[in-house]
C-alpha positions as CSV (number, residue, x, y, z in Angstrom):
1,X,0.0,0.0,0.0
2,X,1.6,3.4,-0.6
3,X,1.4,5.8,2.0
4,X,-0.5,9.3,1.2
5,X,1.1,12.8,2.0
6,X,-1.6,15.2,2.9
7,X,-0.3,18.9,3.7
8,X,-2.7,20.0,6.2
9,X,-4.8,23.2,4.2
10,X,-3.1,26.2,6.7
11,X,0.0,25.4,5.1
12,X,-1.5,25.7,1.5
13,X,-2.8,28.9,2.9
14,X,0.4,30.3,4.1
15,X,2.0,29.2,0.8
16,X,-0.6,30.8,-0.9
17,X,0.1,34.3,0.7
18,X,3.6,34.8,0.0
19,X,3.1,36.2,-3.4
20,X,1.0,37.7,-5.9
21,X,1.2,36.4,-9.1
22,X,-0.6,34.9,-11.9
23,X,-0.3,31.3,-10.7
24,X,-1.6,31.5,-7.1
25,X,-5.1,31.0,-7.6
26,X,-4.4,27.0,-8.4
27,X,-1.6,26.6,-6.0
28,X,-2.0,22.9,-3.6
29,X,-5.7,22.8,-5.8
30,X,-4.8,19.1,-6.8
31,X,-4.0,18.4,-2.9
32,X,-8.1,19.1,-2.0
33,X,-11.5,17.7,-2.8
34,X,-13.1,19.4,-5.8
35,X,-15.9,20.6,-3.3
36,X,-13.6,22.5,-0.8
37,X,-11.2,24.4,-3.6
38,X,-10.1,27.5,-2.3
39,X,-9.7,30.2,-5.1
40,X,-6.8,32.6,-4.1
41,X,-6.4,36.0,-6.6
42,X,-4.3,38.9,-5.7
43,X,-5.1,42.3,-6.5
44,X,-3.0,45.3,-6.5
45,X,-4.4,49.1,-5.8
46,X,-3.0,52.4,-5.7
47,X,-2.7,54.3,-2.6
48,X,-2.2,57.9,-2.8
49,X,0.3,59.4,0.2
50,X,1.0,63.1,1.1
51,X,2.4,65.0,3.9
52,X,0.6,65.5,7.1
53,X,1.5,69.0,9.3
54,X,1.4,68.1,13.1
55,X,1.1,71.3,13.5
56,X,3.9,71.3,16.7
57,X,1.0,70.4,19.2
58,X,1.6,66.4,19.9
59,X,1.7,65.0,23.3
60,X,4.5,65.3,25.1
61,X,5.4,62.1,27.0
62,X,8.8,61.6,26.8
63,X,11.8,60.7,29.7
64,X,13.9,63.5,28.0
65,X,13.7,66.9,27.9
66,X,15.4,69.1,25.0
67,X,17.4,72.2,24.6
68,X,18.9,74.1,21.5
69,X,18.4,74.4,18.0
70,X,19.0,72.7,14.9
71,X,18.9,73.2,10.9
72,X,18.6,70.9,8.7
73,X,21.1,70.6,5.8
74,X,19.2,68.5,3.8
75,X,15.7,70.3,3.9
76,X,16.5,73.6,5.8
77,X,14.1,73.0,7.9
78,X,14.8,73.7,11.9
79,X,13.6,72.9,14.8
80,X,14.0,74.5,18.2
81,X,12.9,73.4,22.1
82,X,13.5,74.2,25.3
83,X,12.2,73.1,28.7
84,X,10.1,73.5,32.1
85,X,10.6,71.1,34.8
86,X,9.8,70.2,38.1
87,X,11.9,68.8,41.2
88,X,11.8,66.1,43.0
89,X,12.0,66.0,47.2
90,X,13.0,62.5,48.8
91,X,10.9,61.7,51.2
92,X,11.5,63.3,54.8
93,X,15.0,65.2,53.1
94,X,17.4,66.3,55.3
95,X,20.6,68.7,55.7
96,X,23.2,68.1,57.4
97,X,23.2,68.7,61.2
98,X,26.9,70.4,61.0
99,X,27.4,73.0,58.5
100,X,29.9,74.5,58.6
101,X,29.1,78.4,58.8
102,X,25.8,77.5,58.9
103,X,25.8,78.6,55.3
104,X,25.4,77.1,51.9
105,X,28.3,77.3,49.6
106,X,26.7,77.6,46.0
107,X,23.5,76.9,44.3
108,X,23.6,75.3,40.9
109,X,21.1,73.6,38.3
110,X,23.3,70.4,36.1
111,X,21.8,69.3,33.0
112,X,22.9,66.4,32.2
113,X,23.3,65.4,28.4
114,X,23.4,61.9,27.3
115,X,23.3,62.2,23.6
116,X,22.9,65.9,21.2
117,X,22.9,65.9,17.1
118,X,24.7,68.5,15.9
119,X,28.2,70.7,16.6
120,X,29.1,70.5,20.0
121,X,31.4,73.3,20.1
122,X,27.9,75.9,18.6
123,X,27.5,78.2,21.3
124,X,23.8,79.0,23.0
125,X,22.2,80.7,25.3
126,X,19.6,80.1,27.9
127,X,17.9,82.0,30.5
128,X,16.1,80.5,33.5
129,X,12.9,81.8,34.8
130,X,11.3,80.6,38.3
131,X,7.9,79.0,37.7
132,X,5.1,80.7,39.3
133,X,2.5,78.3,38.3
134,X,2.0,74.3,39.2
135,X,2.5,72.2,36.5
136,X,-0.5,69.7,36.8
137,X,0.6,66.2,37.4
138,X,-3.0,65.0,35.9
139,X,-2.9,66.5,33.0
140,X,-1.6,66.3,29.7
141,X,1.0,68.6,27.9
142,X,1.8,69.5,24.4
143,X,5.0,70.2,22.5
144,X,3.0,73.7,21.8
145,X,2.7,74.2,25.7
146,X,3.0,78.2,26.7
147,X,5.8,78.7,29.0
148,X,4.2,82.4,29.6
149,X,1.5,80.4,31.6
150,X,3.6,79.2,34.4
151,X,6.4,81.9,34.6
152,X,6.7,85.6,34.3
153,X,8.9,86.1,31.3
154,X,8.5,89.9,31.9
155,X,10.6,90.3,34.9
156,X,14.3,89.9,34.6
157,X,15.3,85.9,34.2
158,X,17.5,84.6,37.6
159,X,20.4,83.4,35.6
160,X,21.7,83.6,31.6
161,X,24.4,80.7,30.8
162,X,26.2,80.9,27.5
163,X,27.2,77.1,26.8
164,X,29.0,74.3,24.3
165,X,27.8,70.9,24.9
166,X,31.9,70.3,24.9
167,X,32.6,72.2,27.7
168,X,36.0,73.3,27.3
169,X,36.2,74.7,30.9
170,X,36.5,71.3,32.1
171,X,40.0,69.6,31.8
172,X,40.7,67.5,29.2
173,X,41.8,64.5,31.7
174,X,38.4,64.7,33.9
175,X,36.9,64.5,30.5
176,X,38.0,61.7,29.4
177,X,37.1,59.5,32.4
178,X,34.6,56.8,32.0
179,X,33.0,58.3,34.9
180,X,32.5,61.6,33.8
181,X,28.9,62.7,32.5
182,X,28.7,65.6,30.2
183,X,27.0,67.9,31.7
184,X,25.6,72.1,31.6
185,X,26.3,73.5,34.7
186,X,24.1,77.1,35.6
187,X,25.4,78.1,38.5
188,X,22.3,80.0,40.4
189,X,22.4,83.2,42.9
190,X,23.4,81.9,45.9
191,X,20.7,83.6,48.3
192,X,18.5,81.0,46.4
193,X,20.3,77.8,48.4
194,X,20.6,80.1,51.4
195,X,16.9,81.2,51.8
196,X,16.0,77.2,51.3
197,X,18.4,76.1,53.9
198,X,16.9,78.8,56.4
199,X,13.0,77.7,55.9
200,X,14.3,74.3,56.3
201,X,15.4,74.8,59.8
202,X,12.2,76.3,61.0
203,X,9.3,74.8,58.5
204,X,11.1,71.2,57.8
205,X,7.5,69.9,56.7
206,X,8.0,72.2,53.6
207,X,10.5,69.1,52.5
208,X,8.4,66.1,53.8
209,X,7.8,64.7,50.2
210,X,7.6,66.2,46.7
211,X,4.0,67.8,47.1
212,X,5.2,69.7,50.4
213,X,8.3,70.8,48.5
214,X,6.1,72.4,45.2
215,X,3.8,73.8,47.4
216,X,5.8,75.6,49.7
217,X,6.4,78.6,47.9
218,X,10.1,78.7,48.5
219,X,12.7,79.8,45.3
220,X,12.5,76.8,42.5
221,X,10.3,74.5,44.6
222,X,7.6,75.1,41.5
223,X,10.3,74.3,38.9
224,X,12.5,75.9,36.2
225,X,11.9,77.4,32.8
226,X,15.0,77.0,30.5
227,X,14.9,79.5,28.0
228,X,16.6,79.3,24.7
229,X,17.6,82.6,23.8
230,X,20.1,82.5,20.9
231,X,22.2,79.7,19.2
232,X,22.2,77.1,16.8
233,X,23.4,73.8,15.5
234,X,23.0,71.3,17.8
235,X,20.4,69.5,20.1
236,X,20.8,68.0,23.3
237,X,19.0,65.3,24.8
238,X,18.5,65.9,28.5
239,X,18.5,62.7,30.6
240,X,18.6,64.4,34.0
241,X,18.0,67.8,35.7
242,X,19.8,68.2,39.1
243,X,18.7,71.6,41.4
244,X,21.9,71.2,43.7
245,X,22.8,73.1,47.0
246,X,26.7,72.8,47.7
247,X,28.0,73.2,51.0
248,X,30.6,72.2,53.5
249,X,29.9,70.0,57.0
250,X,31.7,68.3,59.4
251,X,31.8,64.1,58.9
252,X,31.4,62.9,62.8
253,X,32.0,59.7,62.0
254,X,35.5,60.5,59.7
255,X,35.8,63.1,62.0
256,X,36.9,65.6,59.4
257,X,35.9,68.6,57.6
258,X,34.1,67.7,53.8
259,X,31.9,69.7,51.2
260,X,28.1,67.0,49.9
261,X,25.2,68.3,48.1
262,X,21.4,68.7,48.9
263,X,19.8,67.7,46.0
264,X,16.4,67.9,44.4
265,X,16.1,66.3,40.8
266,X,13.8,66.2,37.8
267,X,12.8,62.7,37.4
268,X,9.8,60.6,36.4
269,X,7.3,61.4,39.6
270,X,7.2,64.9,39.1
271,X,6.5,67.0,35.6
272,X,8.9,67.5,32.2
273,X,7.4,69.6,29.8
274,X,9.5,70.7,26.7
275,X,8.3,72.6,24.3
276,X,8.9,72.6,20.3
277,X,9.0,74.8,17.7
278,X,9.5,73.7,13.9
279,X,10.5,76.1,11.0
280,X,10.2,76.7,7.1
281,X,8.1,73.3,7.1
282,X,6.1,74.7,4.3
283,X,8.0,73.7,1.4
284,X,8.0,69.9,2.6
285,X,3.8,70.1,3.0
286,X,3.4,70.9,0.0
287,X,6.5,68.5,-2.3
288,X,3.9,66.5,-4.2
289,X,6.6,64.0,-5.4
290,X,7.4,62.7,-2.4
291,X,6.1,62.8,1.3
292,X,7.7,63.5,4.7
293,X,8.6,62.3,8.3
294,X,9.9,64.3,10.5
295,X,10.3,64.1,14.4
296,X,9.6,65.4,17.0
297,X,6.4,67.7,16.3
298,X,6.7,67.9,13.0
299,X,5.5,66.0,9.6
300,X,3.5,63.0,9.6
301,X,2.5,60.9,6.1
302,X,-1.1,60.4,5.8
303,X,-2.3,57.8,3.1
304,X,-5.4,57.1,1.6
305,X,-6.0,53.5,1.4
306,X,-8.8,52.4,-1.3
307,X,-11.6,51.1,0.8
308,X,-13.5,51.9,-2.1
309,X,-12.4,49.7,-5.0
310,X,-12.0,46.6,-2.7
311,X,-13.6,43.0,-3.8
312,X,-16.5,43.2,-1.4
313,X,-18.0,39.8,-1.9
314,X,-14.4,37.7,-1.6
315,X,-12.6,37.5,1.7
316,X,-9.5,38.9,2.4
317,X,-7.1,37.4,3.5
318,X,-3.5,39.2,3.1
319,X,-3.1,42.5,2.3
320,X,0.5,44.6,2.3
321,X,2.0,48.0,1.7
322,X,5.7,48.9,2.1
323,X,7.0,52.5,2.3
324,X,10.2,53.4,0.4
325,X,12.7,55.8,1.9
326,X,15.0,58.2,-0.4
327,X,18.3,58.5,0.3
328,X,19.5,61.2,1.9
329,X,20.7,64.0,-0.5
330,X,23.1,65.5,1.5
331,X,25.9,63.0,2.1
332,X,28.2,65.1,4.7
333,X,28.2,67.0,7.8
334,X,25.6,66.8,10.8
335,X,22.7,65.3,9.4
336,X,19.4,64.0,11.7
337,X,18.7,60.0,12.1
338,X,16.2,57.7,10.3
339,X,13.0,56.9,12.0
340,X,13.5,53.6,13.7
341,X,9.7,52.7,14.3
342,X,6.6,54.0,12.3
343,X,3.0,53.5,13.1
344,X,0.1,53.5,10.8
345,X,-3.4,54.4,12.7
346,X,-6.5,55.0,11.2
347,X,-6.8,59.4,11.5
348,X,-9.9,59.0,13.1
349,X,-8.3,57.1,16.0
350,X,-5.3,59.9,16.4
351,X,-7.5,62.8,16.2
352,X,-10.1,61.1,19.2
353,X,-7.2,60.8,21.7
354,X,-4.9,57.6,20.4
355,X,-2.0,58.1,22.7
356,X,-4.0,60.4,25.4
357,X,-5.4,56.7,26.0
358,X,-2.3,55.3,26.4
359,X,-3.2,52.8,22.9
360,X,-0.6,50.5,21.6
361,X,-0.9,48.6,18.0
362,X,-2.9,46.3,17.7
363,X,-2.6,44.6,14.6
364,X,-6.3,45.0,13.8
365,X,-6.5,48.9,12.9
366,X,-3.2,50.0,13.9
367,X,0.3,48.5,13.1
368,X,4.2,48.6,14.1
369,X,6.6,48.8,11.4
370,X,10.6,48.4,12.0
371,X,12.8,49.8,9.8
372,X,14.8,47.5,7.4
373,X,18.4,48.8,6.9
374,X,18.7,46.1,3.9
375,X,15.7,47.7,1.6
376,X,15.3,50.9,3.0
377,X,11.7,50.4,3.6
378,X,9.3,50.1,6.1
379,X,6.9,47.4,5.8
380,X,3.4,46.3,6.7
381,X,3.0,42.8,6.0
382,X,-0.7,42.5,6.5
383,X,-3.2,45.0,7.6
384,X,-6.6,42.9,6.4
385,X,-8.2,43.5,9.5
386,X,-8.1,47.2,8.9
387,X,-9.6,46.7,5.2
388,X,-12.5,44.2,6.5
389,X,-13.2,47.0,9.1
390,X,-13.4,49.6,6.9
391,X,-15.4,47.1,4.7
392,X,-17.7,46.3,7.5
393,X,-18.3,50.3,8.0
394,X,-19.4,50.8,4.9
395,X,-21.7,47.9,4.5
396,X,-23.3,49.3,8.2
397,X,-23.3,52.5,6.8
398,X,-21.2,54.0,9.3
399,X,-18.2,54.9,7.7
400,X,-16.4,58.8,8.6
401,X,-15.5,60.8,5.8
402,X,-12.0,59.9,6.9
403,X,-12.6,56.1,7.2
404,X,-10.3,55.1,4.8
405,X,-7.3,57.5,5.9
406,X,-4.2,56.5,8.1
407,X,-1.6,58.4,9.4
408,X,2.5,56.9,9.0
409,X,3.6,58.8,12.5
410,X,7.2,57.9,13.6
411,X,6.7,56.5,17.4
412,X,9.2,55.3,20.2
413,X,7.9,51.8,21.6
414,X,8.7,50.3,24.9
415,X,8.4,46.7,25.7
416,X,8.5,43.9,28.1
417,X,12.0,43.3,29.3
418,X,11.0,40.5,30.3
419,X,9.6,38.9,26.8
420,X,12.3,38.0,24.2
421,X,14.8,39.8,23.3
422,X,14.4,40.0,20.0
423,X,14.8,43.1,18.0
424,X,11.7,43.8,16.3
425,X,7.9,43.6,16.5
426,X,7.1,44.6,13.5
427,X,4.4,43.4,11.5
428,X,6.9,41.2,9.2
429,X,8.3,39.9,12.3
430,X,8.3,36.5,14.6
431,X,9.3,38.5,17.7
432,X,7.4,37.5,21.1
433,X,8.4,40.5,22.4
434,X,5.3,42.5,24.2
435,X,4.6,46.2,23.1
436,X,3.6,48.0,26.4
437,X,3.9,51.0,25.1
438,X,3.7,53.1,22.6
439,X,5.0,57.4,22.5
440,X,5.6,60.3,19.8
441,X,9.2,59.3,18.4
442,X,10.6,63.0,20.2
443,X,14.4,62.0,18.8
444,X,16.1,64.5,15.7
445,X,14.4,62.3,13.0
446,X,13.8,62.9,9.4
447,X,13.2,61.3,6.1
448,X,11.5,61.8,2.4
449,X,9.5,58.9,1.3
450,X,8.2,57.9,-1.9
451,X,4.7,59.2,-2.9
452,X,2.9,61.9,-3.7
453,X,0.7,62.8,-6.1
454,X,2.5,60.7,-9.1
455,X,3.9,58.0,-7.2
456,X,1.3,56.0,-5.4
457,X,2.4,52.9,-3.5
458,X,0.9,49.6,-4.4
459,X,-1.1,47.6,-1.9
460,X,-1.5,43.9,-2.6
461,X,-4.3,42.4,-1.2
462,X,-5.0,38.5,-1.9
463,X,-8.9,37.5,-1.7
464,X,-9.9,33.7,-1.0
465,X,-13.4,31.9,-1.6
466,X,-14.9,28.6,-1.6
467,X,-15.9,26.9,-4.7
């Protein structure tokens, strides 16, 4: 007796979707019943891409803060940001019983930079206003956010710093150390320190916890406006903000004579709020032979799928679109990154509050793409529950006038450290890594695409039926 080999119909299936060509609609059709034939035919539509303003108002959730300014030598586009941020009280913080002089030696505020794009040897310079106002931790903020709200930019600012990112005041040899952190160091009036240490000796509850601290009404307990006032070339990314209070005290257990810090610090439990402002983004809008991503704030790429001219009566079961990036046209000198991650959500979704509500893709109507050094594109490998939905809609009758419309928005995605390590969870992907969540991609980002109005990108969808 010979022995049949049956290959189970989910692998015919599989098979079946990993091209589009005129042979697939009889692929594995001698390997099933006449009754049960599956009929596979792949389509290809147009979809029509353009660039999508942002319009410097996206939320602002981000670990970092930013400060400086930066032209784009490709596009000529810039971007500029700066900062307000909070400080953080430990729990129950104390001085030092033995002061010496019962003084405070100097007041500083350290910003500490773990990466900048650009020249680190262009020159800025940023004034620092006290805030007057509470940032609310409840609330959301904006890259647009008024700094005019929370401080009063017509008095006199506490403190100007002119500033590298390479500090050349530092010695070469501390520098160089492993340990050393580059850093922006504005020192602070010292009656500032002085006037804290003083209420701390008669009102220590003003420093019982974080919400005492902001509330107390004491120099920089509401925060810090950095103001950019002049400079460009380079951005830095701003890991850490340190409020510090320098002084000398007596060691009883060393029994000698040393100089510590009292320090508050901007951290994750207490408000970062930078705003951005983006430049001469007008030509980019409105380049019809191409389309745009740029981050942070600044040009999305919003496609138009066809909804319209899909196969209604067939089921579909694959459907793909991959996004081709130019290269860059500049090949020298300080030029921004590549968006790493891109996702596509339905407009609709992003203008009703996607990331307010903390959404992450889904893979039904809203997708991760990873970018592929290899082909220079990004690519989503099947977005067929998006289609049927937007199929469904239309059948209920209650499809938006901007059903069929996604936006391409460059994001920054956390996930579970403790899932695989894998690198990608992209759509193309076999990654088991979990996406916790999802952000605004606020890194120097920026990249042309193909599209536009004569250059539509092809979307292959492949339809199935039973005979």
């Amino acid at each position: 007796m010979k022995t049949r080999h049956i290959i189970p119909a989910i692998i015919l299936l599989a098979i079946a979707f990993t091209s589009c060509d005129d042979n697939t609609g009889t692929l594995g059709s001698d390997m099933m019943p006449a009754t049960d034939l599956v009929q596979d035919t792949c389509q290809t539509y147009n979809v029509t891409t353009q660039s999508y303003s942002a319009g410097d108002s996206v939320l602002a959730r981000s670990n970092r803060s930013y400060l400086g300014r930066f032209t784009d030598p490709e596009t000529g586009t810039s971007i500029q940001s700066d900062f307000l941020a909070q400080f953080h009280c430990i729990e129950d913080f104390a001085f030092p019983d033995s002061i010496i002089g019962d003084s405070v030696m100097s007041t500083e505020l350290l910003l500490y930079v773990d990466e900048y794009v650009g020249d680190s040897l262009a020159t800025f310079k940023v004034s620092v206003y006290p805030l007057t106002q509470v940032l609310d931790p409840d609330a959301d903020y904006y890259t647009n956010i008024n700094p005019e709200r929370y401080c009063d930019t017509t008095q006199p600012p506490i403190t100007v710093k002119w500033y590298t990112l390479s500090d050349r005041t530092i010695d070469d040899n501390i520098r160089q150390k492993s340990s050393y952190k580059n850093h922006i160091r504005i020192p602070l009036p010292n009656e500032i320190g002085q006037q804290i240490y003083q209420a701390y000796k008669t009102h220590p509850e003003y420093f019982r916890d974080s919400e005492s601290w902001i509330n107390s009404g004491l120099p920089g307990s509401k925060g810090f406006y950095f103001r950019l006032e002049s400079g460009d070339g380079a951005m830095a990314y701003i890991n850490i903000a340190q409020f510090n209070l320098n002084l000398r005290y007596h060691d009883f257990e060393e029994d000698i004579d040393t100089t510590g810090m009292c320090q508050f610090a901007a951290t994750e439990e207490v408000i970062q709020a930078t705003r951005f402002e983006n430049h001469n983004l007008q030509n980019l809008l409105l380049d019809n032979q191409a389309t745009y991503l740029k981050s942070p704030a600044g040009i999305f790429t919003l496609a138009t799928l066809p909804a319209d001219q899909l196969n209604y009566n067939d089921t579909i079961n694959s459907a793909s679109i991959t996004f081709t990036r130019y290269n860059d046209r500049v090949p020298n000198g300080f030029k921004l990154g590549i968006p790493k991650y891109l996702l596509m959500v339905r407009l609709d979704d992003y203008q009703d509050g996607y990331f307010e509500q903390y959404r992450t893709a889904d893979a039904n109507t809203s997708y991760l793409a990873q970018f592929n050094a290899a082909t220079n594109t990004y690519s989503f490998s099947n977005i067929s529950h998006l289609l049927n939905t937007m199929i469904a809609e239309k059948r209920a009758g209650t499809a938006t006038a901007n059903y069929n419309k996604v936006l391409i928005i460059p994001v920054e995605p956390t996930f579970d450290s403790a899932s695989s390590t894998s690198t990608s969870t992209t759509t193309s992907s076999k990654s088991t890594r979990t996406l916790v969540k999802l952000c605004h991609d606020f890194s120097m980002t920026s990249t042309r695409l193909v599209g536009g109005d004569n250059n539509p990108i092809p979307l292959k969808v492949i339809y199935s039926k039973f005979k």
